[in-house]
C-alpha positions as CSV (number, residue, x, y, z in Angstrom):
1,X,29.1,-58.3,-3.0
2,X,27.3,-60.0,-6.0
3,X,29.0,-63.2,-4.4
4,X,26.4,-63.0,-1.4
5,X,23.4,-61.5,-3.8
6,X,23.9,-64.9,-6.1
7,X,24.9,-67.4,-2.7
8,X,27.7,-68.6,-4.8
9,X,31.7,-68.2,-5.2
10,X,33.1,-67.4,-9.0
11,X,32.8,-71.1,-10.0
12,X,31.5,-72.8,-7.2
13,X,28.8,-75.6,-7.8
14,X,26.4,-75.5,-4.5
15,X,22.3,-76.1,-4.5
16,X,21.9,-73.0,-2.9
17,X,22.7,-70.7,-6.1
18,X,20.4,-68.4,-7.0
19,X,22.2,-67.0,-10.2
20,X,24.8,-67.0,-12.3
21,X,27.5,-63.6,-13.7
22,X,26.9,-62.4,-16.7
23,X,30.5,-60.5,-17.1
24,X,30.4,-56.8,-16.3
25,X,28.6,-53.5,-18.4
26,X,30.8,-50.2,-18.0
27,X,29.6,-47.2,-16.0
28,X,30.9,-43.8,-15.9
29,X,30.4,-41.1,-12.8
30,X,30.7,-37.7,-13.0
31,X,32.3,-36.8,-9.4
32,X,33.9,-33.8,-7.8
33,X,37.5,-35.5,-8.1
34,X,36.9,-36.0,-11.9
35,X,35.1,-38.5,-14.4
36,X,35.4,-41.9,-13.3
37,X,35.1,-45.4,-15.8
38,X,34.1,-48.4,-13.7
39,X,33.2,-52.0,-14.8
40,X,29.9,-53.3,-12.6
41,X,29.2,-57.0,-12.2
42,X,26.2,-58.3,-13.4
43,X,23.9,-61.5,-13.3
44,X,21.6,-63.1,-15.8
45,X,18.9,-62.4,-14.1
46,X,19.6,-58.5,-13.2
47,X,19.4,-59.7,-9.3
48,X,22.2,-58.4,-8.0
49,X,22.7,-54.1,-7.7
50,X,25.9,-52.6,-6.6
51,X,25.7,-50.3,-3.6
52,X,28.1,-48.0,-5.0
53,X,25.9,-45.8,-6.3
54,X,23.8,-45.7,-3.7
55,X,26.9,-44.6,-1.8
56,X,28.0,-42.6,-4.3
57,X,24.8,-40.7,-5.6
58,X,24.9,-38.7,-1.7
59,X,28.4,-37.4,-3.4
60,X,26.6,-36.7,-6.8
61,X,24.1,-35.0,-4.5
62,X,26.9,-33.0,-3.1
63,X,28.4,-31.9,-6.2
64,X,24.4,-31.0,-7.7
65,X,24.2,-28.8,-4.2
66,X,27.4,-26.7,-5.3
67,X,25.9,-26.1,-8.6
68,X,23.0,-25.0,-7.2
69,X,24.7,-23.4,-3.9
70,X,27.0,-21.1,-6.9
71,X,24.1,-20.0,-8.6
72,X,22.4,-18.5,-5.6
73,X,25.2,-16.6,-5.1
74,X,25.3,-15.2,-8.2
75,X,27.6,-16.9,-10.2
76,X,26.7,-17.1,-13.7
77,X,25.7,-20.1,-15.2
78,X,28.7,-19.7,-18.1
79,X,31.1,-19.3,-15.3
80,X,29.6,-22.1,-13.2
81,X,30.5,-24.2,-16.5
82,X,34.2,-22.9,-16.5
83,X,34.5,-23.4,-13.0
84,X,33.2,-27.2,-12.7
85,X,35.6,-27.9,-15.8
86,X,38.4,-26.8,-13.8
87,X,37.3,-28.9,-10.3
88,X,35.8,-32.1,-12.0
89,X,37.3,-32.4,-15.5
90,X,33.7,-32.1,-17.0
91,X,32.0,-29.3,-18.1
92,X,28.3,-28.8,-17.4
93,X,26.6,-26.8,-20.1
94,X,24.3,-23.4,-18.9
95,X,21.2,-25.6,-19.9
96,X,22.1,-28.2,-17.5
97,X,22.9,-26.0,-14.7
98,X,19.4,-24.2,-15.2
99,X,17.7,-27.6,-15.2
100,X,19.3,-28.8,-12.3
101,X,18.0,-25.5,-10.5
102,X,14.5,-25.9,-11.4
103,X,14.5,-29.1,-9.0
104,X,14.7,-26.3,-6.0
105,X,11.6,-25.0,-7.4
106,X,9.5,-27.2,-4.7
107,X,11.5,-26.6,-1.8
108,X,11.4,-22.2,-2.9
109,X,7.7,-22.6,-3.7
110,X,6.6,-24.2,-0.1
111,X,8.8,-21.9,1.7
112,X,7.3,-18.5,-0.2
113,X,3.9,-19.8,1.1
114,X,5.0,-21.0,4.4
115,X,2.2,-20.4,6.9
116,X,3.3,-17.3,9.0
117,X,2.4,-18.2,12.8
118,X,3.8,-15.6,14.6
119,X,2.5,-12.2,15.1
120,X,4.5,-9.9,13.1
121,X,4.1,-6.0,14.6
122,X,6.0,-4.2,12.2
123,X,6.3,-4.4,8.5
124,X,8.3,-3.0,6.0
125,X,7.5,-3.0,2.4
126,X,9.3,-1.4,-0.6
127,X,9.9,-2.8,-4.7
128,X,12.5,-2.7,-7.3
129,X,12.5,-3.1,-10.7
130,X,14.0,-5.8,-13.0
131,X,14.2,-6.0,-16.8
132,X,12.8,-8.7,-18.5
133,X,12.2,-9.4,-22.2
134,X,8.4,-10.3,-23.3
135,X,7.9,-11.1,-27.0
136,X,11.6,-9.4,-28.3
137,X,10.5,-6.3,-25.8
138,X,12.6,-5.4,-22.9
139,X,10.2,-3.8,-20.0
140,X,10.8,-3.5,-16.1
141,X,8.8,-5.8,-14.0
142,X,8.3,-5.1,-10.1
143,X,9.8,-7.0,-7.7
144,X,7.5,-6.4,-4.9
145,X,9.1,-6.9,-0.8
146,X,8.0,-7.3,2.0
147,X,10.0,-8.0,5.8
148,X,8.2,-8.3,9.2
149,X,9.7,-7.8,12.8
150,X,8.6,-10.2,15.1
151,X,8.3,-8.9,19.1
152,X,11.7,-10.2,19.8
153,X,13.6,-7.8,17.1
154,X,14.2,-10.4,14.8
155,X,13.3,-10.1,11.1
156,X,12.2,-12.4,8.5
157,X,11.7,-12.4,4.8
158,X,7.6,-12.8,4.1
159,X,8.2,-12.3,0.2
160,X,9.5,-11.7,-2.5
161,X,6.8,-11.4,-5.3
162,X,6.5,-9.8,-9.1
163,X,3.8,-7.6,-10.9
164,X,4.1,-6.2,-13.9
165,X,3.9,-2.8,-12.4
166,X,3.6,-1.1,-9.0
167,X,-0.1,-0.3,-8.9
168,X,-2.5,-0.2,-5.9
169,X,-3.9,-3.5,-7.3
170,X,-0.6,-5.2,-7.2
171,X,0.1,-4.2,-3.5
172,X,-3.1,-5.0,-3.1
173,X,-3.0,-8.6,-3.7
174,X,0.3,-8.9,-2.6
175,X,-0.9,-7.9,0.8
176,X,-4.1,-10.2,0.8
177,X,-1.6,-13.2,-0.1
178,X,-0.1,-12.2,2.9
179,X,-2.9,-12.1,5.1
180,X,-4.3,-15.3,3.3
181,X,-0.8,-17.3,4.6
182,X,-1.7,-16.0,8.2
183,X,0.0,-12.6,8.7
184,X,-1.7,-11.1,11.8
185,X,-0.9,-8.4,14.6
186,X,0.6,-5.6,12.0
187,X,0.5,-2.3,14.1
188,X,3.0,-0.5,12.5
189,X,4.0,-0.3,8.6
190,X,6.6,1.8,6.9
191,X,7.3,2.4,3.0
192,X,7.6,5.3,0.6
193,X,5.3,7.5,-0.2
194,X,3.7,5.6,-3.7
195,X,0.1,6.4,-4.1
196,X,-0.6,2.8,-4.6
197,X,0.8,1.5,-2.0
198,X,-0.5,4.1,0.7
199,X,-4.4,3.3,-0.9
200,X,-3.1,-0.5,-0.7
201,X,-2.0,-0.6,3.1
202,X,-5.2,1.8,3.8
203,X,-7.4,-0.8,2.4
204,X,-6.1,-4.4,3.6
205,X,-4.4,-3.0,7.1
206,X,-6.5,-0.7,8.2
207,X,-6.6,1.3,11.6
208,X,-2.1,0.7,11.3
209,X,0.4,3.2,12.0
210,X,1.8,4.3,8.4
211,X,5.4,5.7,8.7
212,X,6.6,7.3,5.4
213,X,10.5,6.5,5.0
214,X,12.5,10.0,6.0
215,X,15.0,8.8,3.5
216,X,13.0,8.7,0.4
217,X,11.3,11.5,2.0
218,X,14.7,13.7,1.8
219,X,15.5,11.9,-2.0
220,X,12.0,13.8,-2.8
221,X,13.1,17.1,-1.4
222,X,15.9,17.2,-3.8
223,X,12.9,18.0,-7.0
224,X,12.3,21.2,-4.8
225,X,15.7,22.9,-4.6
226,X,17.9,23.4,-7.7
227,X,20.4,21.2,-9.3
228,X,23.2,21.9,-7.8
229,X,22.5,23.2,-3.9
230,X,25.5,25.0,-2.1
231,X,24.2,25.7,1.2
232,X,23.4,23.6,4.5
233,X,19.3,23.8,3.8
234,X,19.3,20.3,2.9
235,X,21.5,18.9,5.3
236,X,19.8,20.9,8.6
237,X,16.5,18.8,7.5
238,X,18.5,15.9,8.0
239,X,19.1,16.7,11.1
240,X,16.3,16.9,12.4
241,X,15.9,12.9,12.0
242,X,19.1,12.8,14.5
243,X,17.8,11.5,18.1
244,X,15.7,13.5,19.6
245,X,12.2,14.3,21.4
246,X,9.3,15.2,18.8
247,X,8.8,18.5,21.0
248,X,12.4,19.4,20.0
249,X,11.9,18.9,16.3
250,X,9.3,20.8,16.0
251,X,10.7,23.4,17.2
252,X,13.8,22.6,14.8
253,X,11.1,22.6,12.1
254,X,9.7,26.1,12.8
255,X,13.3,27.8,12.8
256,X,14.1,25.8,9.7
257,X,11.2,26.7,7.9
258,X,11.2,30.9,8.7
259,X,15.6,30.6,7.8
260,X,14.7,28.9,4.2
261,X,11.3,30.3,3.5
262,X,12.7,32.6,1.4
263,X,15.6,31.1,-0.3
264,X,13.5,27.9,-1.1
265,X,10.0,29.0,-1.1
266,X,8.8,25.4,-2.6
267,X,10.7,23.4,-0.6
268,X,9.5,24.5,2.7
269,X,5.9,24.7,1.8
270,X,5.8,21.0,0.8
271,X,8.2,20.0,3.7
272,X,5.9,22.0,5.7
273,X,2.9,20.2,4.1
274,X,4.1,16.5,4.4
275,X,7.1,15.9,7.1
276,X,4.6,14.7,9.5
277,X,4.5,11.5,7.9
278,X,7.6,11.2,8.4
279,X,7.2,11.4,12.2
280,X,4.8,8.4,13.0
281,X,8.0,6.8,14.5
282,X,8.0,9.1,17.3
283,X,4.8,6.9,18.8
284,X,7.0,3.7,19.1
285,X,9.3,3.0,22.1
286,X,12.6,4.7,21.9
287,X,14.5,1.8,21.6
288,X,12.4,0.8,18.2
289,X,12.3,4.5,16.4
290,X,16.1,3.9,15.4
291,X,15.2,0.9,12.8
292,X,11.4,1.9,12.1
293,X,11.9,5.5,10.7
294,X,13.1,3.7,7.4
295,X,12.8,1.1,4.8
296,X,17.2,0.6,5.4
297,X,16.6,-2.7,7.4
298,X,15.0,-4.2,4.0
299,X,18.0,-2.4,2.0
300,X,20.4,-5.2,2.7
301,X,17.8,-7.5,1.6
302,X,17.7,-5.6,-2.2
303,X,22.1,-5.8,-2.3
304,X,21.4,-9.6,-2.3
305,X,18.6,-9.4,-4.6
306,X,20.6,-6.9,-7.2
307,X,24.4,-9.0,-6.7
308,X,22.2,-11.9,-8.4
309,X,20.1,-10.2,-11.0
310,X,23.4,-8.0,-12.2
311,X,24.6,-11.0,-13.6
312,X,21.6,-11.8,-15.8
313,X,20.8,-8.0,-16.3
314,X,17.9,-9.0,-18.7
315,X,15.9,-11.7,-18.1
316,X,14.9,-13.8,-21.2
317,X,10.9,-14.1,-19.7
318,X,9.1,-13.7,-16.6
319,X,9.4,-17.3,-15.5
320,X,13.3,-16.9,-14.4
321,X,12.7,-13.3,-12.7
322,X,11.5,-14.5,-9.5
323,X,13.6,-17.4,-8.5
324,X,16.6,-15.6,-9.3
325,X,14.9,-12.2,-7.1
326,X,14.2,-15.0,-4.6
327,X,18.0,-16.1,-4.1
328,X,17.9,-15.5,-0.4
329,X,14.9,-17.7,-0.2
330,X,16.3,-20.6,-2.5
331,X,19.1,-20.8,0.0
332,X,16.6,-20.7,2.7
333,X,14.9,-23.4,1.4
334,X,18.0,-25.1,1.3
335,X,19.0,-24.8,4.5
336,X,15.8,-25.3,6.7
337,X,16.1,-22.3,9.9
338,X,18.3,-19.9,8.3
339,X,15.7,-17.6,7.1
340,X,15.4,-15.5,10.8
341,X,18.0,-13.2,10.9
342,X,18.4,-11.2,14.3
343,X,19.0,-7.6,13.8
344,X,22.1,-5.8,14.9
345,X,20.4,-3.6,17.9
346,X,17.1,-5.5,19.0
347,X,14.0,-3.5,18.7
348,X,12.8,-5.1,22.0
């Protein structure tokens, strides 16, 4: 190859040269079959440029990918280290691997503030909480959620954000963000029952449908009966969630409420005062109450996010909280078109 960069054989005396070797400068590679030493050619004048690397940086490429690709999935960076030492023969320290995350930063940022096009009818929102150490102080930070469902029963991650807290100012502007990056047509909303949150959707989505999730709703009702309950009371207001017409659980409600009244005095009086929340889902089409009476759908979403953050359990600052929350969208960003996921049963 240098032969055709130069126009000249090894020793060959022709007008049309345009260089002369300069003996060879050794280069190692780091691959994904081991650490490799090769001698490159060079000329005097630094014409000539191998296209081996060129060639062989889209394998280098390959091997950053894996890094990157085990990270998402919540492999450690200490046991990405032992586990490249084993393929490639070299050992990549947890500094490196971390650095050679931080060029998915780009892709991750323009994908968490992708314009949102489509109309999005129903929304889900719920948070969790991380720990994170601020000046030698562990504290939990919100991770704050939010997944829409398009008008073909497909749903997509909008985003994954953090607050310091779960206040009705951090809803607040995580909502607005949303609406500033285009979300529009939001009929229908469901989340728990957090103060914030309620005065947060009131104020930015007004004139919505707000369901209250009947599962946290039923987690609540557990700091109205005793510790340890041995009776059906709990499970019969589970039922009444089962498939069915409103007319019918209401009338489920009623009996429920005069058989318990007097076993669990508190407990019915604030089921009685607050179930209806719990019911907006009965306005929908039937086919859509099955996946809209409950923050579940986003549930699956929250494994992924706590099968990565396990592994760091606390964070060392605030800075590496929300890529590592946003694994699911760092491997969105990495492979453009897998972020729509079609749900099992389509709403539509």
């Amino acid at each position: 190859m240098i032969t055709k960069d130069l126009a000249a054989a090894t020793l060959e005396r022709t007008e049309g040269r345009l260089g002369y070797r300069s003996g060879y400068y050794p280069r190692s590679l780091i691959t994904r079959v081991g650490k490799i030493e090769l001698k490159v050619p060079q000329d005097r004048q630094g014409r000539f440029s191998t296209e081996l690397f060129e060639r062989y940086q889209r394998s280098e490429n390959a091997l950053v990918a894996a890094l990157a690709e085990m990270y998402v999935q919540g492999v450690s960076t200490r046991k990405v280290k032992q586990v490249t030492e084993e393929l490639v023969g070299h050992a990549f320290s947890a500094s490196a691997i971390s650095a050679l995350n931080k060029r998915l930063d780009a892709s991750l940022k323009a994908f968490c503030e992708r314009k949102l096009k489509e109309p999005f009818p129903y929304l889900i929102l719920d948070a969790r909480y991380e720990r994170v150490r601020e000046d030698g102080i562990i504290t939990s930070q919100a991770v704050l959620i939010a997944i829409g469902v398009d008008w073909e029963g497909r749903r997509q991650v909008l985003a994954v954000e953090l607050a310091n807290r779960e206040s009705r100012s951090s809803w607040k502007e995580f909502l607005e963000a949303l609406k500033a990056r285009g979300l529009h047509g939001v009929e229908f909303v469901v989340s728990d029952d957090h103060p914030g949150l309620k005065k947060a959707i009131a104020e930015v989505l007004s004139g919505v449908f707000w369901q209250r999730c009947y599962v946290h709703f039923l987690r609540n009702a557990l700091d109205y009966v005793p510790r340890k309950v041995d009776d059906d009371c709990l499970l019969e207001l589970r039922w009444m969630y089962d498939p069915r017409d409103l007319l019918e659980v209401r009338r489920d409600l009623e009996a429920w409420l005069a058989k318990w009244g007097g076993k669990y005095p508190k407990l019915t009086g604030w089921v009685e005062e607050n179930i209806e929340e719990t019911l907006t889902y009965f306005r929908l089409p039937l086919a859509h109450r099955k996946h809209m009476k409950s923050t579940n759908m986003l549930e699956r979403l929250n494994e992924e996010i706590w099968r990565r953050t396990y592994v760091v359990r606390i964070f060392p600052n605030a800075r590496e909280l929300p890529a590592a929350c946003s694994g699911v969208d760092r491997r969105a960003a990495m492979r453009p078109g897998s972020r729509t996921i079609a749900i099992s049963t389509s709403i539509c």
